[in-house]
N, CA, C and O atoms as a GROMACS GRO file, in nm:
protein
  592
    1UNK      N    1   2.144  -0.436   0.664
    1UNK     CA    2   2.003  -0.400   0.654
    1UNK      C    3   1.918  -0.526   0.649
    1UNK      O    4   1.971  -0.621   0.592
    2UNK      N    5   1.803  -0.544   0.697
    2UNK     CA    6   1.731  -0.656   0.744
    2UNK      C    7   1.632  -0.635   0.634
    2UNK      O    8   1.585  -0.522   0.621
    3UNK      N    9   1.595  -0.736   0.549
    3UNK     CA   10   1.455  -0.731   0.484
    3UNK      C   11   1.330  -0.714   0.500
    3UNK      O   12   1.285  -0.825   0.475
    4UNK      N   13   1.233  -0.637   0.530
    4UNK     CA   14   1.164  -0.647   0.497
    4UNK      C   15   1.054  -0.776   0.522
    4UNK      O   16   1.093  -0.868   0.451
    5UNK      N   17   0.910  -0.822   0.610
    5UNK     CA   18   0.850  -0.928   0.604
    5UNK      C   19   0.747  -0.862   0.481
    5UNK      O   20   0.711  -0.745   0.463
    6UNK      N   21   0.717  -0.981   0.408
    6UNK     CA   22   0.583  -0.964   0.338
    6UNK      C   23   0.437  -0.890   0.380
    6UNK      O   24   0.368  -0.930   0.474
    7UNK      N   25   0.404  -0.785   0.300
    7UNK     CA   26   0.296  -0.720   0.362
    7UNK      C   27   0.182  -0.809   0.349
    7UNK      O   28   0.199  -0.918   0.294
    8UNK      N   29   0.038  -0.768   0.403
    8UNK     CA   30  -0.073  -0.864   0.393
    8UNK      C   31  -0.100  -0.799   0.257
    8UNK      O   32  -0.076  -0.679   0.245
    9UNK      N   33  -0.146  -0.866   0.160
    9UNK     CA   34  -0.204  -0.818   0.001
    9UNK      C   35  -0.262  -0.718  -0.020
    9UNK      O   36  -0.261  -0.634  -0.109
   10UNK      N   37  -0.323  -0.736   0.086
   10UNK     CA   38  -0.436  -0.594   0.087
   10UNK      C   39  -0.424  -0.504   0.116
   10UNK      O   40  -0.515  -0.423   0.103
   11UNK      N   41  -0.273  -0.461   0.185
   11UNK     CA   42  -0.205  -0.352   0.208
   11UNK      C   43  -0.155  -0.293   0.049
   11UNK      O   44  -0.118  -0.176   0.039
   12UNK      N   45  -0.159  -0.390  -0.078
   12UNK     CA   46  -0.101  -0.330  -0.182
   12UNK      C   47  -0.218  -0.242  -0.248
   12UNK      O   48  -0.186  -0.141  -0.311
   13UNK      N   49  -0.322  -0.268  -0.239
   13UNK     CA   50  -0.450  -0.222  -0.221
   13UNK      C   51  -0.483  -0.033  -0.168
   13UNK      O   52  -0.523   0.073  -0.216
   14UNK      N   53  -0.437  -0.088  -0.045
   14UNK     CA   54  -0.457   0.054   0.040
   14UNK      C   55  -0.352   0.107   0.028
   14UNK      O   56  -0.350   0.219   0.080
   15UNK      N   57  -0.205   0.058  -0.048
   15UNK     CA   58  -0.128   0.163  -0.113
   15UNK      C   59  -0.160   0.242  -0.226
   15UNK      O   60  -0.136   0.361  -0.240
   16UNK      N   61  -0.228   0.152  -0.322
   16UNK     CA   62  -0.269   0.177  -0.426
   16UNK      C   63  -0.394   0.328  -0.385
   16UNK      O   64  -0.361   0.430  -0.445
   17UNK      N   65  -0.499   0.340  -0.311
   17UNK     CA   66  -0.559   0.392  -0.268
   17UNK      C   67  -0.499   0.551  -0.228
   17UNK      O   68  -0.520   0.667  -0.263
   18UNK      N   69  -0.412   0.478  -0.133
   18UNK     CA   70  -0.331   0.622  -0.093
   18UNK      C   71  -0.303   0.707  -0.218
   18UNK      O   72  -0.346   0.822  -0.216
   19UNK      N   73  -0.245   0.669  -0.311
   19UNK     CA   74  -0.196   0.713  -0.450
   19UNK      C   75  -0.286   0.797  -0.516
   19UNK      O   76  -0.278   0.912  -0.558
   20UNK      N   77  -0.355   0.731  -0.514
   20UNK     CA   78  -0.512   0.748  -0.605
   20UNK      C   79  -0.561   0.886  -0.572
   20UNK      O   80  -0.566   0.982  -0.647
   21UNK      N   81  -0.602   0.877  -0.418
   21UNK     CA   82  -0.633   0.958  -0.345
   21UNK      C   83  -0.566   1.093  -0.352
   21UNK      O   84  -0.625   1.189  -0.400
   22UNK      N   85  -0.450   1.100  -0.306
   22UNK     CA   86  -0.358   1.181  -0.358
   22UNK      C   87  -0.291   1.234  -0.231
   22UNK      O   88  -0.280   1.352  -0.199
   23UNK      N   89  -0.256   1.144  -0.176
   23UNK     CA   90  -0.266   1.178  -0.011
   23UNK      C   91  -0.073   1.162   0.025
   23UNK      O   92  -0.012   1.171   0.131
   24UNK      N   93  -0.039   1.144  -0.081
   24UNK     CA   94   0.112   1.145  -0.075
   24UNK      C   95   0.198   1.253  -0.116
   24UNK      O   96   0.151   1.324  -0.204
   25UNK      N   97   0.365   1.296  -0.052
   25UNK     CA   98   0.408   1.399  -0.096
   25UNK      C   99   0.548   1.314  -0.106
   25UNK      O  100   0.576   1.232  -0.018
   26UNK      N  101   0.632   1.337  -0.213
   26UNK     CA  102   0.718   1.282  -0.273
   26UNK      C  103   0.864   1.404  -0.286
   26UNK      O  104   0.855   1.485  -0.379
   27UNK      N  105   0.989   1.412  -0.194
   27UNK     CA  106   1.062   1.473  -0.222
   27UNK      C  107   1.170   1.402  -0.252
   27UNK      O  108   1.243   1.334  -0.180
   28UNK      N  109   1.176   1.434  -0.428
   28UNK     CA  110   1.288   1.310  -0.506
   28UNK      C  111   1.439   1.388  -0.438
   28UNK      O  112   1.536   1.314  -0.431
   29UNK      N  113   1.452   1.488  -0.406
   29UNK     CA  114   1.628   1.549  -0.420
   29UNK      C  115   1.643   1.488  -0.265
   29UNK      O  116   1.752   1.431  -0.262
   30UNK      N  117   1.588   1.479  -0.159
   30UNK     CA  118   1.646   1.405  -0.025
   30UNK      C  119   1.613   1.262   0.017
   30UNK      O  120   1.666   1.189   0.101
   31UNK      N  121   1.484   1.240  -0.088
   31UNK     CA  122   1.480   1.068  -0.081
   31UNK      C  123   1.338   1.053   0.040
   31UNK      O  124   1.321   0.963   0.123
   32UNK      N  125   1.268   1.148   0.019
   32UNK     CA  126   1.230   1.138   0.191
   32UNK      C  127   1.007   1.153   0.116
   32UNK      O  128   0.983   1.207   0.008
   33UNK      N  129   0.898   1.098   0.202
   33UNK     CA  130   0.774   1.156   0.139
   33UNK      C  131   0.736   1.138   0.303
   33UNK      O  132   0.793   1.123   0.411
   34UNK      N  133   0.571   1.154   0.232
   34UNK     CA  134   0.483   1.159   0.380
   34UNK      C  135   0.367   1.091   0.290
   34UNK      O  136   0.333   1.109   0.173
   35UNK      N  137   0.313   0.996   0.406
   35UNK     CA  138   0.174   0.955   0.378
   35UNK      C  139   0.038   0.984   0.469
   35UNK      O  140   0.050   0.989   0.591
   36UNK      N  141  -0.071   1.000   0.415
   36UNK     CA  142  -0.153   1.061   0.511
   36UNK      C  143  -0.269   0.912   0.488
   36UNK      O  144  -0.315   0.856   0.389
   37UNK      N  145  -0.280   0.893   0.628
   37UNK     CA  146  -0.370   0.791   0.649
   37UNK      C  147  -0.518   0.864   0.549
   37UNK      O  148  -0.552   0.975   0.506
   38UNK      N  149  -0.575   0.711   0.550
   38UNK     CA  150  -0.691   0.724   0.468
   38UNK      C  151  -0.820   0.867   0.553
   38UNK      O  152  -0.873   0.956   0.487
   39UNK      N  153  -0.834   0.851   0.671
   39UNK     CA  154  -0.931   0.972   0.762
   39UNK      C  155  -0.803   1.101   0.762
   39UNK      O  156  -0.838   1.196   0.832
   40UNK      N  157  -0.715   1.112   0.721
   40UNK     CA  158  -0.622   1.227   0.708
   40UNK      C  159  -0.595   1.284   0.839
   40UNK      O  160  -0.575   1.406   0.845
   41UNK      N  161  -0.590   1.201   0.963
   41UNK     CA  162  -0.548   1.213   1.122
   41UNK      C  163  -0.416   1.183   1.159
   41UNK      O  164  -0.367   1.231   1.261
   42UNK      N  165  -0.336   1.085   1.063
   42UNK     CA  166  -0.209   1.044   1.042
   42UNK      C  167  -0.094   1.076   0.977
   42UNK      O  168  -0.116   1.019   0.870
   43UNK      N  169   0.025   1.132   0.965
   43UNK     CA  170   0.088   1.134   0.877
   43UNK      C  171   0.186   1.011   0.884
   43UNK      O  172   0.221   0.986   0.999
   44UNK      N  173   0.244   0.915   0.772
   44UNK     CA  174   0.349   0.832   0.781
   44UNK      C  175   0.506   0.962   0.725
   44UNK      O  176   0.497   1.064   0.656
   45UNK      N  177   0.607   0.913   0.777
   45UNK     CA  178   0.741   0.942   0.744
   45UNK      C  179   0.836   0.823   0.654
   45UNK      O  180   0.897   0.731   0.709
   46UNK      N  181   0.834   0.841   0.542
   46UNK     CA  182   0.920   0.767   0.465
   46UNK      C  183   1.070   0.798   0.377
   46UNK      O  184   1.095   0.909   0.329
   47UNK      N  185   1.142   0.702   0.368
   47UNK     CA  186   1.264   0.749   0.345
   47UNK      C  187   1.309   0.654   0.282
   47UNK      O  188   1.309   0.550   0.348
   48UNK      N  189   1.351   0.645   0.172
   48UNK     CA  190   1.401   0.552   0.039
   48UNK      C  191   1.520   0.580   0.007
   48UNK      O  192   1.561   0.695   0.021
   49UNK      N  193   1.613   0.464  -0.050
   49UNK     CA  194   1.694   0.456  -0.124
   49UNK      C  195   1.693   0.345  -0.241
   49UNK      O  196   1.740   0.232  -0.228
   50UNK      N  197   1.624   0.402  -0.373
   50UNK     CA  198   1.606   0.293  -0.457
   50UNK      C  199   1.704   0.212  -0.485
   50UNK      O  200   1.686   0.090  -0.484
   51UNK      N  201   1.817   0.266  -0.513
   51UNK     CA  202   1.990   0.192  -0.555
   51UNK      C  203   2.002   0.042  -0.490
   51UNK      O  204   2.018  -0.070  -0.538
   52UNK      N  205   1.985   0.101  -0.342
   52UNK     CA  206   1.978  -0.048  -0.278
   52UNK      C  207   1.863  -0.119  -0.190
   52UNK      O  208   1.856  -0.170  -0.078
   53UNK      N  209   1.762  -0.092  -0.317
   53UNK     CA  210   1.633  -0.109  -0.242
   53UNK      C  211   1.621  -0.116  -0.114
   53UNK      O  212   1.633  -0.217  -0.045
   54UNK      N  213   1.599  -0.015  -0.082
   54UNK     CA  214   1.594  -0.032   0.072
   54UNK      C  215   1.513   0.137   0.107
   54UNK      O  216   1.546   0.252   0.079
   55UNK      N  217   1.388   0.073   0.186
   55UNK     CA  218   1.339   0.177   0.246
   55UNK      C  219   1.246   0.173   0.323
   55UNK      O  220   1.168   0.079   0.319
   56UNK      N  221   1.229   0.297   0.432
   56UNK     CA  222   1.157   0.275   0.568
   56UNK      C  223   1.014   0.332   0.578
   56UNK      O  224   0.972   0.384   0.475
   57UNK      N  225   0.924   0.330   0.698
   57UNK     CA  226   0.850   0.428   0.735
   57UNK      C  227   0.826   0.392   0.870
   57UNK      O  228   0.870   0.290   0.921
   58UNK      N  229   0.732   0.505   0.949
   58UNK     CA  230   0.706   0.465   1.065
   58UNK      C  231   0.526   0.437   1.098
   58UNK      O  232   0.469   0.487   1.196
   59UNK      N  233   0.472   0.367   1.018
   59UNK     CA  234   0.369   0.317   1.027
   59UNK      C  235   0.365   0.221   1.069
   59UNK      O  236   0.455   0.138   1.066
   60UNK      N  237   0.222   0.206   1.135
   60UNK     CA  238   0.220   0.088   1.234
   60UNK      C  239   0.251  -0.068   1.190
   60UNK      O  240   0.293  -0.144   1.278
   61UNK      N  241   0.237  -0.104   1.094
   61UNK     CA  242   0.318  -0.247   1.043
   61UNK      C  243   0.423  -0.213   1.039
   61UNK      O  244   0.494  -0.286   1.109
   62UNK      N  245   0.487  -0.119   0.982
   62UNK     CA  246   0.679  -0.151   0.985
   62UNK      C  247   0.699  -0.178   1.116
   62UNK      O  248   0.746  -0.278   1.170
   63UNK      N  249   0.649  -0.058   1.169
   63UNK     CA  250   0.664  -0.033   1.350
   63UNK      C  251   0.697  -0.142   1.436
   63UNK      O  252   0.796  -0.171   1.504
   64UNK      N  253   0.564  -0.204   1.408
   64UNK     CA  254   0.567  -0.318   1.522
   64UNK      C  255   0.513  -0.450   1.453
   64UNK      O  256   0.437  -0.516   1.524
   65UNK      N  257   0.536  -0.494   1.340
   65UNK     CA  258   0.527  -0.588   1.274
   65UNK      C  259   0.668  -0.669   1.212
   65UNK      O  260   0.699  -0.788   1.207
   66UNK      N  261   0.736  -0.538   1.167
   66UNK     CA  262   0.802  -0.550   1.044
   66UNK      C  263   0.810  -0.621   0.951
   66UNK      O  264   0.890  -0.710   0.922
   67UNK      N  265   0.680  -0.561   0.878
   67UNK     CA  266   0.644  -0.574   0.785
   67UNK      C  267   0.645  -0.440   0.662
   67UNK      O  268   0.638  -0.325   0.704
   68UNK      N  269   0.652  -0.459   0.556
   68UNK     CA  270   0.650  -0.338   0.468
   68UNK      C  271   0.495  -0.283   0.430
   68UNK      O  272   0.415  -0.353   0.368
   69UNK      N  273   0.469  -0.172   0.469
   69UNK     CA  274   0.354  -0.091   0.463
   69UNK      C  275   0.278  -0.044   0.394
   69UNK      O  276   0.352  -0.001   0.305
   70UNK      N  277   0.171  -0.016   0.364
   70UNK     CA  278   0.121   0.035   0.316
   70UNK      C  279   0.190   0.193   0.230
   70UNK      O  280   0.208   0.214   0.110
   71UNK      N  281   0.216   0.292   0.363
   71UNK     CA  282   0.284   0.426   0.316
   71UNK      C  283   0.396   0.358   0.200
   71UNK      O  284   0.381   0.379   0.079
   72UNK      N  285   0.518   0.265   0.260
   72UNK     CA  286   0.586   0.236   0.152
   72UNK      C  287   0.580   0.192   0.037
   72UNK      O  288   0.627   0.244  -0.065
   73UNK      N  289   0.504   0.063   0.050
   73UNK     CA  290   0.383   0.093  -0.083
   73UNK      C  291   0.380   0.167  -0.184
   73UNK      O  292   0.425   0.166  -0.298
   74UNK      N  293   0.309   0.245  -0.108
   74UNK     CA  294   0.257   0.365  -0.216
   74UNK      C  295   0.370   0.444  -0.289
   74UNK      O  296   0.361   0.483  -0.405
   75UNK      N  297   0.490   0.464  -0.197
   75UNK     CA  298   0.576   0.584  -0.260
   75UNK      C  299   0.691   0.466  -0.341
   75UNK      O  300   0.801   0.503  -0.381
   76UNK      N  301   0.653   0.353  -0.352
   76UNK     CA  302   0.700   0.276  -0.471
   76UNK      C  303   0.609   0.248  -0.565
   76UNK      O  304   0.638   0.212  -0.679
   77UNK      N  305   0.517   0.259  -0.531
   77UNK     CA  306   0.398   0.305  -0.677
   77UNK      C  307   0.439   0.429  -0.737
   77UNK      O  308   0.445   0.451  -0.858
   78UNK      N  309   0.457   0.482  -0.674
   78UNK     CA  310   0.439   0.681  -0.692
   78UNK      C  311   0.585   0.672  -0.803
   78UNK      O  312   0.603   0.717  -0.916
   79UNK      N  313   0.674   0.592  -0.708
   79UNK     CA  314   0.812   0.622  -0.798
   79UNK      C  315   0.820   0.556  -0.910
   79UNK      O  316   0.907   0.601  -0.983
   80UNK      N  317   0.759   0.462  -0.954
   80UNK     CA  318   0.753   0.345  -1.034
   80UNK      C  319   0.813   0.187  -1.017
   80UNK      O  320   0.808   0.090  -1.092
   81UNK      N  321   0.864   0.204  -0.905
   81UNK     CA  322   0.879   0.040  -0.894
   81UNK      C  323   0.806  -0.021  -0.879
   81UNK      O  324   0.861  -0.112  -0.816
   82UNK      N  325   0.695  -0.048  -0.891
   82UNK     CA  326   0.586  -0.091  -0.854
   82UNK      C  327   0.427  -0.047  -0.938
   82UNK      O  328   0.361   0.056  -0.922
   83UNK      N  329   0.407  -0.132  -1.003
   83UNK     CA  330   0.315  -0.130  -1.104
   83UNK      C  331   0.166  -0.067  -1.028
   83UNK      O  332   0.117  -0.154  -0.955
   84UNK      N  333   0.082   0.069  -1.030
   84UNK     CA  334  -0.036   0.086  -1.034
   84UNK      C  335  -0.112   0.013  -1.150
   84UNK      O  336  -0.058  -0.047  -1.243
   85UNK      N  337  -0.294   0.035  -1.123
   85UNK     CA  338  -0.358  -0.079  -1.232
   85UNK      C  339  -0.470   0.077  -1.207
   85UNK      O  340  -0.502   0.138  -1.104
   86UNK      N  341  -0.501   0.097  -1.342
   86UNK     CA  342  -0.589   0.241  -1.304
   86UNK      C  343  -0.755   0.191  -1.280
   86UNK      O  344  -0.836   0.241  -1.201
   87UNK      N  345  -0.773   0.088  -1.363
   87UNK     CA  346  -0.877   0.026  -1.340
   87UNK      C  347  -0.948  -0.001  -1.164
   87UNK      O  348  -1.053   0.033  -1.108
   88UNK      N  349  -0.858  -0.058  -1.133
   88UNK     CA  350  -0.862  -0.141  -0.977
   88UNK      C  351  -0.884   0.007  -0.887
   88UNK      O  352  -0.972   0.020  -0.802
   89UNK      N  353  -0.780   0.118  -0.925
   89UNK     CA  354  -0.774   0.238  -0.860
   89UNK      C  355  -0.918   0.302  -0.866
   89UNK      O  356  -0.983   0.365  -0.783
   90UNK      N  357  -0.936   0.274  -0.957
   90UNK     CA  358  -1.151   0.369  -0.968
   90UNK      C  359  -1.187   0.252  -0.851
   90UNK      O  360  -1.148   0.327  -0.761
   91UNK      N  361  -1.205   0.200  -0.819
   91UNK     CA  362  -1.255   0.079  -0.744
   91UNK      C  363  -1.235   0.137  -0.614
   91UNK      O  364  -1.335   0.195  -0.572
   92UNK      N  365  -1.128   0.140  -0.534
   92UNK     CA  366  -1.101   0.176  -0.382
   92UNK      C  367  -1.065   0.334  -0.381
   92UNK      O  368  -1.028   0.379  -0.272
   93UNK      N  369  -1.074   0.438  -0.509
   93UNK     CA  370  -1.102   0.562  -0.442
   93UNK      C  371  -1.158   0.609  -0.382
   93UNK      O  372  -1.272   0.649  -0.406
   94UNK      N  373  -1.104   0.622  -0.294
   94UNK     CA  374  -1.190   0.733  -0.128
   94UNK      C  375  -1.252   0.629  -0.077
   94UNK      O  376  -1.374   0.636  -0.066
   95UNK      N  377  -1.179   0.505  -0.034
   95UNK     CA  378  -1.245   0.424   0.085
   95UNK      C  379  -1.161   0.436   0.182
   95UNK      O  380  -1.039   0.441   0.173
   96UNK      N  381  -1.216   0.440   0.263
   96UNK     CA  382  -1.211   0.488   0.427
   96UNK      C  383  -1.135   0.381   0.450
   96UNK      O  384  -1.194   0.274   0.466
   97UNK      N  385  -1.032   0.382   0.455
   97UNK     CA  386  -0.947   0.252   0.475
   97UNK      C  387  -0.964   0.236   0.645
   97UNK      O  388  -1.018   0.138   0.695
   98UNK      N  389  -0.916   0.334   0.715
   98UNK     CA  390  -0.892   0.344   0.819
   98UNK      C  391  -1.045   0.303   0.922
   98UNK      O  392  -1.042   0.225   1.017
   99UNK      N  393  -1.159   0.372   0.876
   99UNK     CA  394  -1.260   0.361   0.936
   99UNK      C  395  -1.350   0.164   0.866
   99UNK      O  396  -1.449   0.109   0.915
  100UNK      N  397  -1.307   0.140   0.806
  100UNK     CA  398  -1.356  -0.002   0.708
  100UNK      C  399  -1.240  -0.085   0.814
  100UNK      O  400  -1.297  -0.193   0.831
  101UNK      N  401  -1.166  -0.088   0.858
  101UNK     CA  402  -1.021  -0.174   0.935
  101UNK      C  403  -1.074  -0.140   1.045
  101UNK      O  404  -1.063  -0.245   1.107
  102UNK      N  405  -1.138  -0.045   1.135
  102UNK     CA  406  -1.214  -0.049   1.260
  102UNK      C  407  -1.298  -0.105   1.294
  102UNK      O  408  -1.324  -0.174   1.392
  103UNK      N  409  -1.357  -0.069   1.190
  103UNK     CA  410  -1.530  -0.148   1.187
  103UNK      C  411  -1.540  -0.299   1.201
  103UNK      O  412  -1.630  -0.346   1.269
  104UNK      N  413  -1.438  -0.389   1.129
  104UNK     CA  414  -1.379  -0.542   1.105
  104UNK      C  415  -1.319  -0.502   1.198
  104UNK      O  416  -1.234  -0.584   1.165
  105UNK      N  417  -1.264  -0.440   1.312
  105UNK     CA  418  -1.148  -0.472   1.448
  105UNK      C  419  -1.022  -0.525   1.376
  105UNK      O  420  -0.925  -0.588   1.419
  106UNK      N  421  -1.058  -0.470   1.233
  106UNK     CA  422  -0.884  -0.508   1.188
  106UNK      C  423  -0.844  -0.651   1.139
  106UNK      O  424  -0.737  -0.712   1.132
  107UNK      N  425  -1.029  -0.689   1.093
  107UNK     CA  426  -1.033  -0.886   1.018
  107UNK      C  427  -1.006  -0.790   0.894
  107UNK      O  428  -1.084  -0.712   0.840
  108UNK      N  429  -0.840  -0.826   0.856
  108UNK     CA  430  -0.892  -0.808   0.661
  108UNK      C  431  -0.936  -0.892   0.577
  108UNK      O  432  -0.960  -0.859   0.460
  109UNK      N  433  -0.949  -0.982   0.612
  109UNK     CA  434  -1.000  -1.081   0.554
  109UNK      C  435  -1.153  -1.027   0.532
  109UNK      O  436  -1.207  -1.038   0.422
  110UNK      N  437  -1.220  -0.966   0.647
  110UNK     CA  438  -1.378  -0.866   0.601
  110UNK      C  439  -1.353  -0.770   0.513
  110UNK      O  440  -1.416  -0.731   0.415
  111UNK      N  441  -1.201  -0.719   0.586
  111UNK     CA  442  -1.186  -0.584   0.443
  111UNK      C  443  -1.209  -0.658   0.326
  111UNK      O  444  -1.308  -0.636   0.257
  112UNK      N  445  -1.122  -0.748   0.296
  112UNK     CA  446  -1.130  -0.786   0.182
  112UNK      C  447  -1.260  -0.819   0.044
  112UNK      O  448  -1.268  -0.806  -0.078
  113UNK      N  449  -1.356  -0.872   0.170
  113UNK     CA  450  -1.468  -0.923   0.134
  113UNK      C  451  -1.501  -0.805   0.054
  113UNK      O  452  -1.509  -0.799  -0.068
  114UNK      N  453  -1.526  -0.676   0.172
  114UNK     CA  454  -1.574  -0.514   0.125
  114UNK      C  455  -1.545  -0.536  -0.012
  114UNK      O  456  -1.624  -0.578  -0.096
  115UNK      N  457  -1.426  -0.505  -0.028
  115UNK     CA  458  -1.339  -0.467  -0.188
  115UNK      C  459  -1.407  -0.550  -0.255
  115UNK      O  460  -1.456  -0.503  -0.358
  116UNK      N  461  -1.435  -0.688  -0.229
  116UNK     CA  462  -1.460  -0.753  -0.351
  116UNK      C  463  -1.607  -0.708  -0.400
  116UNK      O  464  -1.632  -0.693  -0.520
  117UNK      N  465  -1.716  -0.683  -0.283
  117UNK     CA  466  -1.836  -0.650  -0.337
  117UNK      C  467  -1.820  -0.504  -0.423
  117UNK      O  468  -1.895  -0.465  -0.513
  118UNK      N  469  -1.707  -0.439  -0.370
  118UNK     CA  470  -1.739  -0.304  -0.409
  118UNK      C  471  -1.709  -0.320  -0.556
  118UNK      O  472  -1.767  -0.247  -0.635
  119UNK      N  473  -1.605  -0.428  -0.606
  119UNK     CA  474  -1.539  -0.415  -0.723
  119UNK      C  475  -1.638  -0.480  -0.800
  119UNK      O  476  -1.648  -0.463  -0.921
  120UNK      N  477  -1.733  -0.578  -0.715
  120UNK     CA  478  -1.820  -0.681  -0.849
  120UNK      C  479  -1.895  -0.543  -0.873
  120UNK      O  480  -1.874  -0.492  -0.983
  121UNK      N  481  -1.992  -0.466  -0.775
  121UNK     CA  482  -2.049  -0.357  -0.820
  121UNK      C  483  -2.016  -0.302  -0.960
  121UNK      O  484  -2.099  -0.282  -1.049
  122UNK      N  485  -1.844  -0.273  -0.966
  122UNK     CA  486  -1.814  -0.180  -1.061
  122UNK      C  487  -1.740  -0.292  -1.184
  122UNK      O  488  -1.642  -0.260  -1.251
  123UNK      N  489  -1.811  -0.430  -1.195
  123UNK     CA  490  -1.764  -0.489  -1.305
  123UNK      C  491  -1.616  -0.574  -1.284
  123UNK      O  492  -1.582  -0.662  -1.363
  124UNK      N  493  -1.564  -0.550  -1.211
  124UNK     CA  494  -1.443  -0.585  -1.192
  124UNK      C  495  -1.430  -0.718  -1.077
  124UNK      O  496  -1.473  -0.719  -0.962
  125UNK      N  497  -1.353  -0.831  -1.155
  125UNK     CA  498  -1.383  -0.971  -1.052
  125UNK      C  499  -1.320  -0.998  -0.978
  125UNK      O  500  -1.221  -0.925  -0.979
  126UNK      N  501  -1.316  -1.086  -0.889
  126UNK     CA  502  -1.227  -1.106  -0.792
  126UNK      C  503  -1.076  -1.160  -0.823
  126UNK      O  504  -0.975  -1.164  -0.753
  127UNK      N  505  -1.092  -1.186  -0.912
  127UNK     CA  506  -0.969  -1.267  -0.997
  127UNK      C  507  -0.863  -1.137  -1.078
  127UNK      O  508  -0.746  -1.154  -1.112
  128UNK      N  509  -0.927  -1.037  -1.092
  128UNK     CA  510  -0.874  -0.900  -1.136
  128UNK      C  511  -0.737  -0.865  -1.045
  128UNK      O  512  -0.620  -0.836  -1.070
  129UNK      N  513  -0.827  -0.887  -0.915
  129UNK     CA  514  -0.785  -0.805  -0.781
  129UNK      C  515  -0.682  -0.909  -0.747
  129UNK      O  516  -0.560  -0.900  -0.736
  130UNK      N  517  -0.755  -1.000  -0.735
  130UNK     CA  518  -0.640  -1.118  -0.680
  130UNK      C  519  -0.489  -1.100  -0.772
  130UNK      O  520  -0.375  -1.078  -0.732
  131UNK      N  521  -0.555  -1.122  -0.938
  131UNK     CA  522  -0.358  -1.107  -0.986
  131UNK      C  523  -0.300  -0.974  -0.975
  131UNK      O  524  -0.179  -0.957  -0.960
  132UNK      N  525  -0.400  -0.861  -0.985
  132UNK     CA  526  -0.312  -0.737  -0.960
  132UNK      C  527  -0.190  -0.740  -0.841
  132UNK      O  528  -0.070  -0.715  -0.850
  133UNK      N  529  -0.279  -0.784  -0.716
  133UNK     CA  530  -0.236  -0.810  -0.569
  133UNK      C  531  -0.075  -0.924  -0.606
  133UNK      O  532   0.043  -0.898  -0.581
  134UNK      N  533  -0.106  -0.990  -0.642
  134UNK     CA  534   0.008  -1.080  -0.702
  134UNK      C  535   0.098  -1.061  -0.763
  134UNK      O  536   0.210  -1.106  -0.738
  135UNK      N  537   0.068  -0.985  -0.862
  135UNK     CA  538   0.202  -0.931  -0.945
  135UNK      C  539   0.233  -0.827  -0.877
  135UNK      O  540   0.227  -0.739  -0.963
  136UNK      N  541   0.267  -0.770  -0.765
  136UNK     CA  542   0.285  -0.646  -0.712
  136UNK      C  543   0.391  -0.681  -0.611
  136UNK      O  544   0.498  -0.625  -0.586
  137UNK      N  545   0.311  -0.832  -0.540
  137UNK     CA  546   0.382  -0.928  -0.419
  137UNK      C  547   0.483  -0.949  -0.498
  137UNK      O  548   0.595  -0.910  -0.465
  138UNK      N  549   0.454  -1.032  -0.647
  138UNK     CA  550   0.563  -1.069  -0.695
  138UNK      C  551   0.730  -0.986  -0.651
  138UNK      O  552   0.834  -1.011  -0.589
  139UNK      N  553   0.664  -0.875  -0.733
  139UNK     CA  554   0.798  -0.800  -0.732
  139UNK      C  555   0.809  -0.738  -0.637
  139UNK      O  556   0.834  -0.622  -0.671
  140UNK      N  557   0.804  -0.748  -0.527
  140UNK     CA  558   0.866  -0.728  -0.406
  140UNK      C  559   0.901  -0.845  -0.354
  140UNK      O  560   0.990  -0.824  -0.272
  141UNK      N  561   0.880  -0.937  -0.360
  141UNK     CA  562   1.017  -1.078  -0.357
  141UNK      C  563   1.070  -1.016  -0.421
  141UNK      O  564   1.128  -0.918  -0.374
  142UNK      N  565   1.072  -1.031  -0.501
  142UNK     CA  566   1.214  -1.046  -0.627
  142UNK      C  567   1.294  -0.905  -0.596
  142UNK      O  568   1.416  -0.921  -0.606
  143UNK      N  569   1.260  -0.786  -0.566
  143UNK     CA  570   1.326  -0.669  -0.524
  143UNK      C  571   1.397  -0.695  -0.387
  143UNK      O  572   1.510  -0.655  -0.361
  144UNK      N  573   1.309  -0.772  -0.294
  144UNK     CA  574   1.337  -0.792  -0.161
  144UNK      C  575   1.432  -0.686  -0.082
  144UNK      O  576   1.553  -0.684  -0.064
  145UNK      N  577   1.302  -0.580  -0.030
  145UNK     CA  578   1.344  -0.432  -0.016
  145UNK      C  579   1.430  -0.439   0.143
  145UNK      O  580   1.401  -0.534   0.215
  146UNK      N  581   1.500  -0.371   0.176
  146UNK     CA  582   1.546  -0.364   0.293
  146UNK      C  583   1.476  -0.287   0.367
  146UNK      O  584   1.387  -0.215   0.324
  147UNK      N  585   1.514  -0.298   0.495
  147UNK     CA  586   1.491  -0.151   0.601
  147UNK      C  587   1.586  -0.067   0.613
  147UNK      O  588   1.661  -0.084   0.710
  148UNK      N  589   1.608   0.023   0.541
  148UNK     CA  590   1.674   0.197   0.539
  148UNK      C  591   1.687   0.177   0.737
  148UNK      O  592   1.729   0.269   0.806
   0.00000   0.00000   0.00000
């Protein structure tokens, strides 16, 4: 099984989101969920095996990046490997992830910007976001998930 490349940060973000949102379905007895893009036009297919960390989806970064995703992300939030921050979560509920990544032609680095104004709005600093984003990266090094 091949590891896994590092997602962009801000994908831990728009996992986090997905979560929040509630846009995920989690079936623990076959190992298997679904993620629904942020405009709800998408479904992702995911499939885990925590034991040996290792797990897939078919969203467009695993796809054709391989990189670990957003959808996966999330359904390691959902399961608990992976620390949610409830705070940060009031922050990017119900942002249009999908339509905010069009608009930038897909600069996240603009996404990013977004988040940060949206979060100074709601009190919350950039430095919040930044270590949440970090300790999240962290432990996915240190898990260093495979591809199922």
């Amino acid at each position: 099984m091949e590891t896994w490349k590092l997602p962009d940060k801000i994908k831990i973000l728009e996992a986090l989101g997905a979560v929040v949102d509630g846009r995920l379905k989690v079936n623990h007895d076959n190992q298997t969920a679904t993620c629904k893009s942020s405009d709800l036009k998408q479904e992702y297919n995911i499939k885990f095996d925590l034991k040996n960390n290792a797990i897939t989806s078919d969203d467009n970064s695993a796809h054709w990046q391989g990189r670990l995703g957003y959808p996966a992300i999330a359904v390691l939030m959902e399961l608990g490997e992976l620390p949610q921050n409830d705070r940060i979560a009031e922050v990017i509920k119900d942002l249009p992830w999908k339509e905010v990544n069009t608009q930038f032609k897909n600069d996240l680095t603009k996404t990013m910007q977004l988040v940060y104004e949206i979060a100074k709005a709601k009190n919350i600093k950039e430095v919040e976001l930044n270590h949440y984003m970090d300790q999240v990266m962290e432990i996915i090094v240190e898990k260093s998930y495979k591809n199922l």
